[in-house]
DONUVEX-525968 format. One line per 10 residues: number of its first residue (from 0); their letters; for each residue x, y, z of N, C-alpha, C. Coordinates in steps of 0.05 Angstrom, whole numbers. Atoms other than C-alpha are relative to their C-alpha. Last residue first. Layout:
REM DONUVEX-525968
NUM = a = X/Y/Z/X/Y/Z/X/Y/Z; ...
REM end
This chain:
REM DONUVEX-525968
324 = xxxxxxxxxx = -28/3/16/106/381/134/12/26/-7; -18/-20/20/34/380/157/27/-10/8; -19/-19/-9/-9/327/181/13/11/-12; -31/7/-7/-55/293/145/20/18/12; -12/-12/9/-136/301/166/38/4/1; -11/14/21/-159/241/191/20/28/-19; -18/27/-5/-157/262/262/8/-9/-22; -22/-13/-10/-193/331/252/17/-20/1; -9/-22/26/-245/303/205/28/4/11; -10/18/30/-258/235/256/13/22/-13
314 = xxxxxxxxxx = 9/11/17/-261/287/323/3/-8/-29; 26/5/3/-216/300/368/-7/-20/-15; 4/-3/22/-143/300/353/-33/11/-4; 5/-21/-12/-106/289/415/-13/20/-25; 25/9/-17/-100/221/385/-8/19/16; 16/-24/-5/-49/233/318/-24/-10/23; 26/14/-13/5/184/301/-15/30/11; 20/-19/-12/54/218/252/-10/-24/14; 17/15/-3/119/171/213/-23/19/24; 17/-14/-7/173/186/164/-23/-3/14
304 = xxxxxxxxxx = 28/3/-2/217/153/124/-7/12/17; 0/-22/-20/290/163/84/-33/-9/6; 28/-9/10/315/97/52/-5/13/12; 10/-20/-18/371/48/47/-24/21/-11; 19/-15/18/380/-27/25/-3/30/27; -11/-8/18/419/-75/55/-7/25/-21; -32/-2/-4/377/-113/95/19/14/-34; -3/-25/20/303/-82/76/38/-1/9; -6/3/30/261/-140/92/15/13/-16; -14/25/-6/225/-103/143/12/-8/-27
294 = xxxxxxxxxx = -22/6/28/203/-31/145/7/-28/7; -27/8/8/143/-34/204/15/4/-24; -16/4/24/87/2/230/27/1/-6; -31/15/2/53/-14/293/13/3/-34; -7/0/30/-15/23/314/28/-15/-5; -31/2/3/-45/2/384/6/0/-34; -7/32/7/-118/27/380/36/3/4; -19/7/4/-152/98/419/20/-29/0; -7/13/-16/-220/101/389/33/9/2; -19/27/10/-236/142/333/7/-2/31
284 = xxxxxxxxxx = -33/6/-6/-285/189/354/5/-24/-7; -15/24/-8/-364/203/336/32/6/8; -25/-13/-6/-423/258/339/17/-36/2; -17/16/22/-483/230/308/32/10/11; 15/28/15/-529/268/354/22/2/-26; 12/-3/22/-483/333/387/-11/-34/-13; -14/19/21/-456/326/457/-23/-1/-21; -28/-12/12/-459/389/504/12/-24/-20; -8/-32/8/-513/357/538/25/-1/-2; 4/-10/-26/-543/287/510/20/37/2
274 = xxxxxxxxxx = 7/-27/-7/-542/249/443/1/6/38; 38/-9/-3/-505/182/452/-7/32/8; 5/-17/-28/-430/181/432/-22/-1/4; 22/-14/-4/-416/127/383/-1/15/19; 20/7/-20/-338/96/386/-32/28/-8; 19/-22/-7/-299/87/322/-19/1/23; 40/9/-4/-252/37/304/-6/25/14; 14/20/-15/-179/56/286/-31/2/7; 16/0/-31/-147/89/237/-12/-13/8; 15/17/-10/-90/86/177/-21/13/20
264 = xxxxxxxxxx = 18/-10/-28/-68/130/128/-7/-26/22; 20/17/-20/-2/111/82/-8/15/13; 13/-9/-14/49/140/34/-32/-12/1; 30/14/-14/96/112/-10/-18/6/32; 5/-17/-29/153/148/-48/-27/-11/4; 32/1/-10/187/106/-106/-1/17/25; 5/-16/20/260/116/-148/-38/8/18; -10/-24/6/276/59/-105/-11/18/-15; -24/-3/9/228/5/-90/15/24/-5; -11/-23/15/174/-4/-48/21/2/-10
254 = xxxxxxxxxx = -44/-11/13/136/-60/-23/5/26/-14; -4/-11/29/67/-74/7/24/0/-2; -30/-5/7/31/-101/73/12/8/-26; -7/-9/19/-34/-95/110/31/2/-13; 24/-3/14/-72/-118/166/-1/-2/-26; -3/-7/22/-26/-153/216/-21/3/-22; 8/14/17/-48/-162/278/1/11/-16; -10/24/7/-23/-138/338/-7/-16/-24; 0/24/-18/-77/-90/353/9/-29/4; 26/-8/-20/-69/-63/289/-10/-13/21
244 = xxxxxxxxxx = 15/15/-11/-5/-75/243/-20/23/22; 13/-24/-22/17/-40/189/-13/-34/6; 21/15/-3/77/-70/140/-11/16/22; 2/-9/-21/131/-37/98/-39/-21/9; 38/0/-4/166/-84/57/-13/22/20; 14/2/-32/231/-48/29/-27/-9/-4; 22/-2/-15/267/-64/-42/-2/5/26; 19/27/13/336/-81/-70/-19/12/1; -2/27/-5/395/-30/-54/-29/-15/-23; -14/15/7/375/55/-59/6/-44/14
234 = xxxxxxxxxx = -17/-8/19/336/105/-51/23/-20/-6; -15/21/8/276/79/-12/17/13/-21; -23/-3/23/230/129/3/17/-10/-6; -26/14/3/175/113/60/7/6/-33; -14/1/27/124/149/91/18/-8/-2; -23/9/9/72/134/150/15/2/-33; -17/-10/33/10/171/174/29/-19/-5; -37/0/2/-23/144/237/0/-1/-24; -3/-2/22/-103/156/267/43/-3/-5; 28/-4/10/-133/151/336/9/-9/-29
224 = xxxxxxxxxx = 9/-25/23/-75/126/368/-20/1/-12; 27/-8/-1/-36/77/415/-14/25/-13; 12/-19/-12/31/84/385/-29/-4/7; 20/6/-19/83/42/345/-8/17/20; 28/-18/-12/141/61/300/-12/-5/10; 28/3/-9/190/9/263/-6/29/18; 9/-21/-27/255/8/235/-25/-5/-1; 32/-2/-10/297/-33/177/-6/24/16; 0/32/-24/369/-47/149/-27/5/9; 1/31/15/381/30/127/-14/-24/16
214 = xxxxxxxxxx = -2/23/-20/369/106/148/12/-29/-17; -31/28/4/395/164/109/-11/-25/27; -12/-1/29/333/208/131/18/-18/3; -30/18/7/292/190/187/9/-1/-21; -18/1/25/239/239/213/30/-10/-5; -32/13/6/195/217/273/8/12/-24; -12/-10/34/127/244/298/30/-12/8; -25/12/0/82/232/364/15/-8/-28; -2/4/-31/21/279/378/32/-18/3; 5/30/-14/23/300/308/14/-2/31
204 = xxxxxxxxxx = 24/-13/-29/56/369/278/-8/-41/-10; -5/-21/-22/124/367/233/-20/8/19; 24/-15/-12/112/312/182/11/14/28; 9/3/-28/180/304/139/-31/6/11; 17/31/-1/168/303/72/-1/8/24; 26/8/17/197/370/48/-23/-19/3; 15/-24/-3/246/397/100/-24/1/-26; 10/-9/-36/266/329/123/-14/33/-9; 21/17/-4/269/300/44/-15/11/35; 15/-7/13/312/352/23/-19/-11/20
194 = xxxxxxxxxx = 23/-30/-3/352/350/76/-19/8/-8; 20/-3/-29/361/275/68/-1/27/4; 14/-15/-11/383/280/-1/-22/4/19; -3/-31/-2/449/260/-5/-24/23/8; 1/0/-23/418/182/6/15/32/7; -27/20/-1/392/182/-67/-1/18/28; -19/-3/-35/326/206/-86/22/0/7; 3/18/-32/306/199/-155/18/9/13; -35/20/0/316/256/-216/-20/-15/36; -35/-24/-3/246/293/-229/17/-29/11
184 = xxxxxxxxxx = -11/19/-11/166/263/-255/37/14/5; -28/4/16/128/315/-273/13/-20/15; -28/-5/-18/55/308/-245/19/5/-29; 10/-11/-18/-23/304/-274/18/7/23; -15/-9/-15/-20/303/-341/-4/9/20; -22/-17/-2/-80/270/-372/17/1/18; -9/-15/29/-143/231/-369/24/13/3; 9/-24/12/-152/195/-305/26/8/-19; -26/-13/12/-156/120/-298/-9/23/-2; 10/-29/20/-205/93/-248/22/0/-9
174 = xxxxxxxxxx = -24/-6/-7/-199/13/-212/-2/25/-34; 3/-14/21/-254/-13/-182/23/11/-6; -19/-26/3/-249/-66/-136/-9/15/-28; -21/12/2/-312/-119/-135/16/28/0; -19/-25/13/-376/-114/-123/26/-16/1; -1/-10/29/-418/-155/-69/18/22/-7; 25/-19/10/-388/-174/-14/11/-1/-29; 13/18/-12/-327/-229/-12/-28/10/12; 7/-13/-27/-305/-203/-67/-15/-15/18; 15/-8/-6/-279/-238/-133/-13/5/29
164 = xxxxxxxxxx = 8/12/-8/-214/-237/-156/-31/9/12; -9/15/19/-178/-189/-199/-4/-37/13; 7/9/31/-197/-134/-179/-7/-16/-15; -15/-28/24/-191/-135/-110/-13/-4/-20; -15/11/14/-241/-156/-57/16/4/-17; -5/-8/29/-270/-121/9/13/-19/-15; -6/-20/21/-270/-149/76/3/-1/-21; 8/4/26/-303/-194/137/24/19/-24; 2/23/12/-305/-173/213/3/-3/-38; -17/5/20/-297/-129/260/-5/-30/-15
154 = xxxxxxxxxx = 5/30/13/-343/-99/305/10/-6/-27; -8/18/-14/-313/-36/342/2/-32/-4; -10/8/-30/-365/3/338/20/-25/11; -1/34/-5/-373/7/261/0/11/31; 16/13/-24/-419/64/236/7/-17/13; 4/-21/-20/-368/120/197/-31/-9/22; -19/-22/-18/-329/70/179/-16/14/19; -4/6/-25/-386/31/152/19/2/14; 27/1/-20/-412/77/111/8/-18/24; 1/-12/-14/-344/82/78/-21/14/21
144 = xxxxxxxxxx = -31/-7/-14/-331/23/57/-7/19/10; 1/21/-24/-401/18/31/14/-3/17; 22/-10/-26/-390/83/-6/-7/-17/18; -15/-18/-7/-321/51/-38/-22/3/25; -16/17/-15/-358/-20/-56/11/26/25; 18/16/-9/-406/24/-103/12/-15/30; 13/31/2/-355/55/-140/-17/-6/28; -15/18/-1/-335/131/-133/-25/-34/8; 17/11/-35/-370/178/-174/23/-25/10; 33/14/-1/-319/207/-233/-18/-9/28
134 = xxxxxxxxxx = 25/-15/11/-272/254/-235/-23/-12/-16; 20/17/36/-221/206/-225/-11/15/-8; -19/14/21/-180/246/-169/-9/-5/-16; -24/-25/10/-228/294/-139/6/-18/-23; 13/-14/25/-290/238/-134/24/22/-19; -6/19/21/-229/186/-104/-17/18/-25; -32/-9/8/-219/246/-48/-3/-24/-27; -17/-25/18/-293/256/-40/14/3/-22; 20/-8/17/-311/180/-21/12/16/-22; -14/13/17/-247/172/23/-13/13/-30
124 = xxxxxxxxxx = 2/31/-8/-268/236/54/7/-20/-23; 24/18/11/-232/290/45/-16/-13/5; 35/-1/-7/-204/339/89/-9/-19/-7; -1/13/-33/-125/322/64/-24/0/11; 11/26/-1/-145/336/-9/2/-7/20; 33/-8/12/-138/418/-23/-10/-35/4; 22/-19/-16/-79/425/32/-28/-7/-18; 4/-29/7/-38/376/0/-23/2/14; -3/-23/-27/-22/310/41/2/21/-19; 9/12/-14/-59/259/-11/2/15/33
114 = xxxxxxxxxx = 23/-11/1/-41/288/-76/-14/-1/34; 24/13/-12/23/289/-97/-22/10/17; 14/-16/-11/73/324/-146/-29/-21/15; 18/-13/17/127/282/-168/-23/9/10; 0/-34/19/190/293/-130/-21/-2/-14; -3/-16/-23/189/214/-116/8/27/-16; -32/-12/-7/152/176/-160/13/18/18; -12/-19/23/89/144/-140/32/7/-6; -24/14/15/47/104/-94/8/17/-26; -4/-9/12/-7/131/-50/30/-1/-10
104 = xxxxxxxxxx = -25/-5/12/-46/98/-4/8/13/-17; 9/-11/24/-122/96/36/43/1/-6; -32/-11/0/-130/53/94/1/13/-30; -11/-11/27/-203/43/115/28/8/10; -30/-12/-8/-234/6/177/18/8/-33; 2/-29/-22/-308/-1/187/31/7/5; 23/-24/1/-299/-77/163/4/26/16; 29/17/-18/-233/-104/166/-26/18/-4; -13/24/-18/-174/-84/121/-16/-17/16; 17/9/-31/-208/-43/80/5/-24/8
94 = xxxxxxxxxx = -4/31/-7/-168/-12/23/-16/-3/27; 13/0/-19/-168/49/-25/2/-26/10; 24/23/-14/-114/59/-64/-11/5/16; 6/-4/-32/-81/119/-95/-18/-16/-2; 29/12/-7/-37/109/-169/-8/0/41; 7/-21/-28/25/145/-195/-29/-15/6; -21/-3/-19/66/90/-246/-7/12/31; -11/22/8/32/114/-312/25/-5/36; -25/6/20/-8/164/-283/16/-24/-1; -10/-28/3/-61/183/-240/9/0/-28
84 = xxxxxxxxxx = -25/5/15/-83/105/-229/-8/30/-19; -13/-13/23/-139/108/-181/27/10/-14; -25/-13/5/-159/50/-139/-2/23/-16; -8/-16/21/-217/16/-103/29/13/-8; 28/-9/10/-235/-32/-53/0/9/-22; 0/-35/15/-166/-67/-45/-30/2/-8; 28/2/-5/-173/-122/21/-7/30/-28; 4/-26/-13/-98/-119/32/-28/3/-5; -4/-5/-32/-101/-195/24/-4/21/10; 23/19/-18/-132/-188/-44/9/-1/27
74 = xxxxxxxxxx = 27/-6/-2/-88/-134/-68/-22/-14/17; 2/-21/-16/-27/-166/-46/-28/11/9; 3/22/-30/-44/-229/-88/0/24/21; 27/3/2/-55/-174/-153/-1/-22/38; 28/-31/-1/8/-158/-135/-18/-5/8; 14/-3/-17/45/-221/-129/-16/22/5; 26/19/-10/49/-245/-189/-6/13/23; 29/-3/12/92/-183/-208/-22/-15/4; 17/-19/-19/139/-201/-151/-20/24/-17; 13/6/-28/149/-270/-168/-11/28/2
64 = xxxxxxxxxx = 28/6/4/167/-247/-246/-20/-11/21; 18/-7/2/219/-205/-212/-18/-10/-10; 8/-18/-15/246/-260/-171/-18/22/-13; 16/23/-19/252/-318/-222/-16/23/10; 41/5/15/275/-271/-274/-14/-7/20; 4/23/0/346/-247/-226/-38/-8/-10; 3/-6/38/378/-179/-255/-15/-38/13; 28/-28/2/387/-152/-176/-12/-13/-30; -4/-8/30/428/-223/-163/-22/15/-10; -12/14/17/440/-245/-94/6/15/-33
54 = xxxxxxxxxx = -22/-10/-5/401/-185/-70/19/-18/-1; -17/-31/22/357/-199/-114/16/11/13; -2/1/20/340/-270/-80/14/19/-25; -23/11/3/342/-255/-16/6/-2/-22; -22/-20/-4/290/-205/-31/22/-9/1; 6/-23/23/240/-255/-67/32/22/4; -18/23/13/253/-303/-6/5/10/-18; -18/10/-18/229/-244/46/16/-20/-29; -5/-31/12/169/-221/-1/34/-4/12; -6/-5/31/149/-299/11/20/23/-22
44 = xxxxxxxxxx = -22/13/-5/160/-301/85/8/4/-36; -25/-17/-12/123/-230/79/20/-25/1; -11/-25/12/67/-260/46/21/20/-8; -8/6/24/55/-316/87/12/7/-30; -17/15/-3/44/-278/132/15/-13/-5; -18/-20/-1/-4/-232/96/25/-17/11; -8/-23/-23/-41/-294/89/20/28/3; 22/-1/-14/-66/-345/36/-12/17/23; -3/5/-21/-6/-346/-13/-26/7/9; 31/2/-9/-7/-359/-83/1/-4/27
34 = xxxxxxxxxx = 5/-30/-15/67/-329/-88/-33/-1/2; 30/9/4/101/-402/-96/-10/30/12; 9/-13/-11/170/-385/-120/-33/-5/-1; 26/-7/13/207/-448/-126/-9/15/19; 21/10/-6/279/-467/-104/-21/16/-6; 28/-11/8/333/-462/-149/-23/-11/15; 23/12/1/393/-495/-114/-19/17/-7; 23/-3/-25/458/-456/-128/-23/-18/-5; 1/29/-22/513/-497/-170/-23/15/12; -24/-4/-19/529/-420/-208/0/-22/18
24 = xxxxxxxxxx = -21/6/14/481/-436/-273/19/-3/20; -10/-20/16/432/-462/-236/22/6/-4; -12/-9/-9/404/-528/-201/16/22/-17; -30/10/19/346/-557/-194/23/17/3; -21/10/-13/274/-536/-192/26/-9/-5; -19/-11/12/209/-507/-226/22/-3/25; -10/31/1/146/-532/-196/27/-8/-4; -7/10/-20/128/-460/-178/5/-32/-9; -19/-17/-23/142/-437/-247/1/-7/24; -25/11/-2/109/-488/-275/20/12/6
14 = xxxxxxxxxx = -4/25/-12/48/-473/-240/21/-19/-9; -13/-4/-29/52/-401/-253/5/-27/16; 18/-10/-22/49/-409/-323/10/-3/23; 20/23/-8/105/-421/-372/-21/18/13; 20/-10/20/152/-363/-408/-26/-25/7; -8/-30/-6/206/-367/-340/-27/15/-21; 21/1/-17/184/-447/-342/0/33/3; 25/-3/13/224/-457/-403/-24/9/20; 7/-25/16/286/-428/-370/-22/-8/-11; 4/-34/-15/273/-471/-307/2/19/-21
4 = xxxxx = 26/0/-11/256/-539/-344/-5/30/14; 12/15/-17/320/-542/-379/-20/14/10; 16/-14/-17/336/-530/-450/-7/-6/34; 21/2/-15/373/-559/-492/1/19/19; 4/-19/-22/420/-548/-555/-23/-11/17
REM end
């Protein structure tokens, strides 16, 4: 009996995995998944070859052991400050894409009880909302993150590191577990239940709103804006990437699979007001930025989503706060 180089490379490391070539059982060419990538861009051609891939063949090793490597790689590009992991599966990131700029997430099952648009957590601040969840202080990295939110003008530069590499400030991601039961988990999605999903998910206030049940194949959103919400549910096919850009420039990207419900904050830079009349010392606003969020990657595959921009909002509290549903 032998072996060749690609099934031994499936229990190898990652470097014989990407070295890993030739030709499989059906004549196709095996070409190598390299997921040490350097860019979100890179990222997406990657998340891109990964998808072709399972949608060839949903049961294919290559692909999902690519798209466990790439996590932790995610992480680092998305700039992850902190996390908390709810439950096995339910976890809310913190992330800072550029200095003075926070995106906060929330990854879970769908139907299981979340945290991020209820009335008792939408106010938060990042801070706060990580003290709720963990019930503990939040890391070191977090409050820095969020000091300079609420001082940047505009000046961008530098960000946060994950876990599982080291930061480019001091610290590093933190990443909380809390104790116990904190959802039920219920039957996944499927494309029957776009009512559900419009009179449960949907967001119903914001300056410019969408609800798309039974969609497929991709979509996008975009809005000059203070602040933008986005959800996505994937019920069926392979995967979706969804990606946020900011002033043309890609900040942040992720995946979702079926059975999953993923929800996103973003906002934009902050302008100072100088004391004077009828304006309060320390008073600020989010600027209005070009927001852009995309599904890509998602031929074949369907999924109900959802998308707020908010700029008639005032001030930071009132802007970050998530819209209703």
């Amino acid at each position: 009996m032998t072996f060749s180089k690609c099934a031994v490379s499936a229990f190898g490391t990652v470097f014989a995995l990407a070295a890993c070539s030739g030709t499989g059982e059906t004549g196709r060419e095996l070409e190598p998944i390299d997921v040490q990538v350097q860019s979100l861009d890179e990222a997406t051609a990657v998340i891109a070859q990964i998808h072709d891939l399972r949608g060839a063949d949903p049961n294919d090793r290559r692909a999902a052991d690519a798209l466990e490597r790439l996590a932790p790689v995610l992480d680092r590009l998305n700039h992850l400050v902190a996390r908390v992991e709810l439950r096995s599966g339910h976890v809310v990131s913190f992330y800072e894409p550029e200095s003075g700029h926070l995106a906060i997430s929330e990854r879970g099952p769908e139907n299981e009880s979340r945290y991020l648009d209820s009335p008792e957590f939408r106010d938060l601040s990042a801070v706060d909302l990580y003290r709720r969840l963990s019930g503990d202080e939040a890391p070191e990295a977090l409050h820095l993150a969020d000091s300079r939110r609420a001082s940047t003008e505009g000046v961008l530069s530098g960000a946060a590191g994950s876990d599982a590499l080291v930061s480019d400030r001091e610290g590093s991601a933190s990443v909380a577990t809390r104790n116990g039961d904190v959802g039920t988990a219920a039957q996944a999605l499927t494309a029957a239940d776009g009512p559900w999903f419009t009179a449960n998910i949907c967001y119903t206030s914001g300056d410019f709103r969408g609800c798309n049940p039974n969609w497929a194949n991709g979509g996008y959103a975009q809005a000059n804006t203070k602040t933008s919400f986005f959800t996505v549910a994937p019920f069926s096919g392979n995967f979706v990437q969804v990606r946020m850009q900011y002033e043309d420039s890609t900040k942040f990207t992720d995946v979702a699979y079926p059975g999953q419900l993923l929800n996103w904050w973003y906002h934009s830079d902050t302008v100072d007001w100088p004391c004077g009349f009828l304006i309060a010392c320390g008073h600020d606003e989010y600027n209005n930025r070009k927001h852009r969020w995309d599904i890509i990657n998602a031929s074949g595959d369907g999924f109900h989503w959802t998308y707020s921009f908010k700029w008639n909002c005032g001030t930071t509290l009132s802007c970050n706060a998530w819209p209703a549903q």
